[in-house]
C-alpha positions as semicolon CSV with decimal commas, in nm:
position;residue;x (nm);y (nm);z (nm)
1;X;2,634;8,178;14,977
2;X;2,687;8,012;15,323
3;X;2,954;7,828;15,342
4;X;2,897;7,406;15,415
5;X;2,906;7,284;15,714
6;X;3,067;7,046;15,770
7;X;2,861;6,719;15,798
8;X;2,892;6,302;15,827
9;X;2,796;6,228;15,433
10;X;2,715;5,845;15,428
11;X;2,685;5,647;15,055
12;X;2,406;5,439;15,165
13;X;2,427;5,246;14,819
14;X;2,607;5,267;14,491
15;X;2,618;5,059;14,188
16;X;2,326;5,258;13,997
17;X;2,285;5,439;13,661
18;X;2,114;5,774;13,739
19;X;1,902;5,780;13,998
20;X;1,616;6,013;14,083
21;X;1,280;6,111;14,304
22;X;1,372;5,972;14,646
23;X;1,055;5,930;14,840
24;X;1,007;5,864;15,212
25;X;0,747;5,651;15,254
26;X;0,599;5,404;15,497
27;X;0,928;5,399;15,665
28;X;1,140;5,333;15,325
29;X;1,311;5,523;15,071
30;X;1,186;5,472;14,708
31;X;1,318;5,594;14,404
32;X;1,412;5,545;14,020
33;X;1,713;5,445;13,809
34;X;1,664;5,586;13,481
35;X;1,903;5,349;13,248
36;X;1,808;5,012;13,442
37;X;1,446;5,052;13,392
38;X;1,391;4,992;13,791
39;X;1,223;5,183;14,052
40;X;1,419;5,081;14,362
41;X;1,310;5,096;14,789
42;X;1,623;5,114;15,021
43;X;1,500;4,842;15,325
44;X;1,547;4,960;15,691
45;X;1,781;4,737;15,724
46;X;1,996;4,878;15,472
47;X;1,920;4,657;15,120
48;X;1,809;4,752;14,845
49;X;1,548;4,576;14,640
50;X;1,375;4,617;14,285
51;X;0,968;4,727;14,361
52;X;0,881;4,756;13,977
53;X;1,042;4,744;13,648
54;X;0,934;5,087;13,386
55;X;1,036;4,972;13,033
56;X;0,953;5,354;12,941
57;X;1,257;5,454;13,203
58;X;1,108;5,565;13,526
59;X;1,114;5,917;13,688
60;X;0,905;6,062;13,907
61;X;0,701;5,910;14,237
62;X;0,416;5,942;14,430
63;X;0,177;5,757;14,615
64;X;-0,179;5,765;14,621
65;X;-0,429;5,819;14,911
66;X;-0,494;5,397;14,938
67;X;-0,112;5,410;14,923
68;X;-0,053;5,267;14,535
69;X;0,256;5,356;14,370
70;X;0,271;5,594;14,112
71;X;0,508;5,587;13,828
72;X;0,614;5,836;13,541
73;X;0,744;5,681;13,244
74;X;0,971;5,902;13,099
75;X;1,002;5,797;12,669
76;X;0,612;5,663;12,588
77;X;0,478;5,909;12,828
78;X;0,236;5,754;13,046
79;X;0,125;5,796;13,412
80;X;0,167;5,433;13,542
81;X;0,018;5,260;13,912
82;X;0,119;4,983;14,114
83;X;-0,144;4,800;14,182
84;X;-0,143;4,397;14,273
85;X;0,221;4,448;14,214
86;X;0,145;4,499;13,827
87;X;0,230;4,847;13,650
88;X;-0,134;4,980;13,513
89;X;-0,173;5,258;13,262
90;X;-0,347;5,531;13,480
91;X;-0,319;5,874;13,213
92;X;-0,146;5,864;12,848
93;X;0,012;6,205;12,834
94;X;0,163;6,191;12,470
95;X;-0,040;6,425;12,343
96;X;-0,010;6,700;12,555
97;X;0,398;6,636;12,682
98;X;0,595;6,767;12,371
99;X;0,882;6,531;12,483
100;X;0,985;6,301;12,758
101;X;0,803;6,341;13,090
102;X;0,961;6,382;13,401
103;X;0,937;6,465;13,815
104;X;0,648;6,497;13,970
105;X;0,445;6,532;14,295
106;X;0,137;6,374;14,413
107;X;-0,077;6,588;14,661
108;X;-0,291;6,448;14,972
109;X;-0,618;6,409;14,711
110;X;-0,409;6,175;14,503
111;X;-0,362;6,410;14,200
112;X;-0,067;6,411;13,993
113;X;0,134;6,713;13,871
114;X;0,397;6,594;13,640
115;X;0,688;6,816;13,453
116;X;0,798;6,746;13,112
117;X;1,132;6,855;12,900
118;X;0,948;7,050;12,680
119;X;1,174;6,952;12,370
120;X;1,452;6,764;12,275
121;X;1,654;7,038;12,404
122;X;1,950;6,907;12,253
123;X;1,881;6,903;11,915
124;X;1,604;7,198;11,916
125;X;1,715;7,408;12,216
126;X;1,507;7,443;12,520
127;X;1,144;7,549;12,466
128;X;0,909;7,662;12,767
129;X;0,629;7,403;12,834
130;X;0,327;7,306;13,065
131;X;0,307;7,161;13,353
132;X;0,009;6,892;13,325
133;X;-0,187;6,744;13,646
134;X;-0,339;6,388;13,616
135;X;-0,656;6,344;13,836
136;X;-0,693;6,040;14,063
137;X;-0,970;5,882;13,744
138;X;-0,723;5,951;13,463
139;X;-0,829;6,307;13,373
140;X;-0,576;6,489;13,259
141;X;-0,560;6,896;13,265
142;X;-0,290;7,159;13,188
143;X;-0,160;7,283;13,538
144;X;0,036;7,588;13,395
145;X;0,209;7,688;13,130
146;X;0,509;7,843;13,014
147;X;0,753;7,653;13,257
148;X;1,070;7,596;13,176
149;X;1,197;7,246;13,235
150;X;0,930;7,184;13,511
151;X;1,134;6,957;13,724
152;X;1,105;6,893;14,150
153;X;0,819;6,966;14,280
154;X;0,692;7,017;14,654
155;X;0,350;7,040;14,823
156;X;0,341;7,255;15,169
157;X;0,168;7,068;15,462
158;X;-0,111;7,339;15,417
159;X;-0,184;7,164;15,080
160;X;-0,267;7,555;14,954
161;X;0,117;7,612;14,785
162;X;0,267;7,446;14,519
163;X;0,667;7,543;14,463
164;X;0,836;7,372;14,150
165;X;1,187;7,413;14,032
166;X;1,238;7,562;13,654
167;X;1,634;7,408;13,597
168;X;1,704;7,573;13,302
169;X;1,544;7,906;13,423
170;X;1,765;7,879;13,749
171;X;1,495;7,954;13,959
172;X;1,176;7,806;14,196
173;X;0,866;7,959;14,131
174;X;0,566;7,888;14,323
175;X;0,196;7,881;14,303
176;X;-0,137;7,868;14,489
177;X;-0,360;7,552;14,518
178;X;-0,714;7,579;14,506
179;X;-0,937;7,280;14,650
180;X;-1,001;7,101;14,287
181;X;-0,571;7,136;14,237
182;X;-0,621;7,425;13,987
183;X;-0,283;7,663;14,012
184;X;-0,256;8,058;14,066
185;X;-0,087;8,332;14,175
186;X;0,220;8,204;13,970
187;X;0,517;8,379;14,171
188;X;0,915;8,318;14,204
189;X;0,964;8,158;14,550
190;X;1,383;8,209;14,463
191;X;1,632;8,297;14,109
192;X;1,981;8,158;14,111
193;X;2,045;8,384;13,799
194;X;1,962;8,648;13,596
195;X;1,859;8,537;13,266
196;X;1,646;8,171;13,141
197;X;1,862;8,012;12,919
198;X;1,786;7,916;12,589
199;X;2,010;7,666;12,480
200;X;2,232;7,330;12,691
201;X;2,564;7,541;12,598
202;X;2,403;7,812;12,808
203;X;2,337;7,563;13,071
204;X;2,707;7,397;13,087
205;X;2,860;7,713;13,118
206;X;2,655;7,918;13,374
207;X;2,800;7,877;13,693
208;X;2,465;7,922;13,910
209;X;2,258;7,682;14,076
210;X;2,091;7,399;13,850
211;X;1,764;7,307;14,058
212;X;1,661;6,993;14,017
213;X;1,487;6,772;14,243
214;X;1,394;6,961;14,573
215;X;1,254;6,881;14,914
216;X;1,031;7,105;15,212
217;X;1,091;7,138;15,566
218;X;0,939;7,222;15,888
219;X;1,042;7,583;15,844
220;X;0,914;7,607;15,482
221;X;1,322;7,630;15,352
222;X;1,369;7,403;15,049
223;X;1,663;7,168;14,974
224;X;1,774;7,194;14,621
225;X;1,967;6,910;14,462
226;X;2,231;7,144;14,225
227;X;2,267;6,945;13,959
228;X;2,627;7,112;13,793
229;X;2,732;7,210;14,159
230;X;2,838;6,960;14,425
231;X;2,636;6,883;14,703
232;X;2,241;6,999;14,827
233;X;2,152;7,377;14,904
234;X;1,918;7,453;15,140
235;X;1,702;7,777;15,049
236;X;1,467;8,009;15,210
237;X;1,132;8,183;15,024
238;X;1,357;8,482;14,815
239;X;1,671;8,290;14,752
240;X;1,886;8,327;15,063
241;X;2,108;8,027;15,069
242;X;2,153;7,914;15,453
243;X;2,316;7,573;15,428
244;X;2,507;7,333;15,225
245;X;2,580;6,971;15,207
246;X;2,948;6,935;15,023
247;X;2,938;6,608;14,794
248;X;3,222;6,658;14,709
249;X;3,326;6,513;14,327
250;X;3,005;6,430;14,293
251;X;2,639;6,629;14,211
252;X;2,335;6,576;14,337
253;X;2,011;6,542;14,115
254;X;1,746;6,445;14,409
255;X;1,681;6,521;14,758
256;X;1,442;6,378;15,012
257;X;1,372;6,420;15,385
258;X;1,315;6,092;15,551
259;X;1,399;5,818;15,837
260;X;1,221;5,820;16,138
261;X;1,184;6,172;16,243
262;X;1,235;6,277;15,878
263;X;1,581;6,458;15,922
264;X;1,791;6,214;15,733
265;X;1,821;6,408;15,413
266;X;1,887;6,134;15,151
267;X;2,048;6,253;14,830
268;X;2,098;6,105;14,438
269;X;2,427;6,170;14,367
270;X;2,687;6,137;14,056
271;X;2,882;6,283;13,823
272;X;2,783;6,615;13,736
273;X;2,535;6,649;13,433
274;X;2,687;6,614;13,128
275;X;3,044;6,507;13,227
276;X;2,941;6,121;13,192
277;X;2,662;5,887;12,995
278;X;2,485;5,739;13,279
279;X;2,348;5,482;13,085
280;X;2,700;5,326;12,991
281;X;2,816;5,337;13,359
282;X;2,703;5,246;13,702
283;X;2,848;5,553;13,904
284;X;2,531;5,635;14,107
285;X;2,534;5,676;14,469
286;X;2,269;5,715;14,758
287;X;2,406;5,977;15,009
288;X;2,282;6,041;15,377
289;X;2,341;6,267;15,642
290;X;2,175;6,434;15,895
291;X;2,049;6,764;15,919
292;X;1,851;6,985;16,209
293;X;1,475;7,054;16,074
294;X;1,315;6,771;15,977
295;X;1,092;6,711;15,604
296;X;0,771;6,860;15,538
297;X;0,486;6,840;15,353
298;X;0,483;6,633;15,023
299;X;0,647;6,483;14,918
């Protein structure tokens, strides 16, 4: 692995529970707080305000092509938009998300593809699942299957490749995208280890990479938050590691590529998964720094 370099990390803000899904958009940064209920947008001017409020804990973002706000709602399992500045049920996934949803992306068309856990992994250990796509009239369909913890997910500029990180597989695998969204040519874009595990103790004690929300850039290298590690990897197509942000202390759970000329890469940060309870404490920062080739595709 390449060692960090070393680098200006800002903490734009602090003060949150767990956040996740940073999204550059419009010229602001939006993203979620899990144990608040709040989907947040960091100003230009540097404050922070509240765009929504997700009783069903928010996770993943997107925006469609008239520019609404999309929202996953983690516990009741619904595909939520912003619309009139009131939260709309767009897709009710419960019956095809075994368990709590989670990331997603929304491509150029304005169709959702949204990760789930799969199971209650800590009670019944962690259990491949699918990887469902919500079209822009509420249709839902089953994207792939057999994913394991289906969690960041990135769009190249192209439109025609689909990459999404499987955490507790330790790898990115990627697919093609056909004009009507349907996935093939399922292939792994990187591995961090050798084996998927199978249960959370497996998880805690592997020492390799923990992909969890990841971002594109210009030279179709991915930034992967590590979510047991401490800082942001950025990866090329086979797993070459060829940068690192150091966080120091803290993880990072979400990356995104954003200001201006989108090389700002703006990372969730906090303690490292499983050390704290995020919703009993507020210990969740924004980071910032800047970095040479600027964000990419979607999101």
């Amino acid at each position: 692995m390449k060692h960090a370099v070393r680098r200006d990390v800002e903490q734009v803000a602090d003060g949150f529970s767990f956040i996740e899904a940073p999204r550059w958009h419009d010229g602001r940064l939006y993203f979620s707080d899990f144990h608040t209920h709040r989907v947040h947008v960091l100003e230009r001017d540097g404050t922070v305000g509240t765009v929504c409020e997700v009783p069903g804990r928010p996770s993943g973002l997107g925006f469609d092509p008239d520019g609404r706000l999309l929202v996953v709602s983690m516990t009741d399992r619904r595909l939520l938009r912003l619309d009139g500045g009131t939260l709309h049920e767009l897709a009710d996934l419960s019956d095809h998300a075994p368990f709590h949803l989670n990331d997603m992306v929304v491509d150029a068309a304005g169709r959702a593809y949204v990760g789930n856990f799969g199971s209650d992994h800590h009670r019944e250990g962690i259990r491949p699942t699918r990887l469902l796509r919500v079209d822009p009239d509420g249709r839902i369909a089953v994207a792939a299957e057999g994913l394991v913890f289906p969690n960041g997910t990135v769009i190249a500029p192209d439109g025609r490749t689909l990459v999404v990180a499987e955490s507790f597989a330790f790898r990115l695998t990627a697919f093609d995208v056909a004009p009507d969204g349907t996935l093939s040519g399922r292939r792994e874009w990187a591995r961090f280890a050798d084996a998927t595990a199978t249960e959370m103790a497996e998880v805690f004690a592997s020492e390799a990479t923990l992909a969890d929300g990841i971002c594109l850039d210009a030279e179709g290298a991915i930034w992967v938050a590590h979510a047991r590690g401490s800082g942001a990897l950025r990866v090329r197509e086979g797993g070459e590691v060829v940068d690192v942000v150091d966080t120091g202390d803290l993880s990072v759970f979400a990356v995104a590529l954003g200001g201006d000329d989108r090389r700002t890469l703006y990372m969730c940060a906090g303690p490292p998964h499983g050390e704290v309870d995020p919703s009993a404490t507020r210990l969740g920062r924004l980071l910032a720094c800047r970095v040479d080739v600027p964000g990419a595709g979607i999101p």
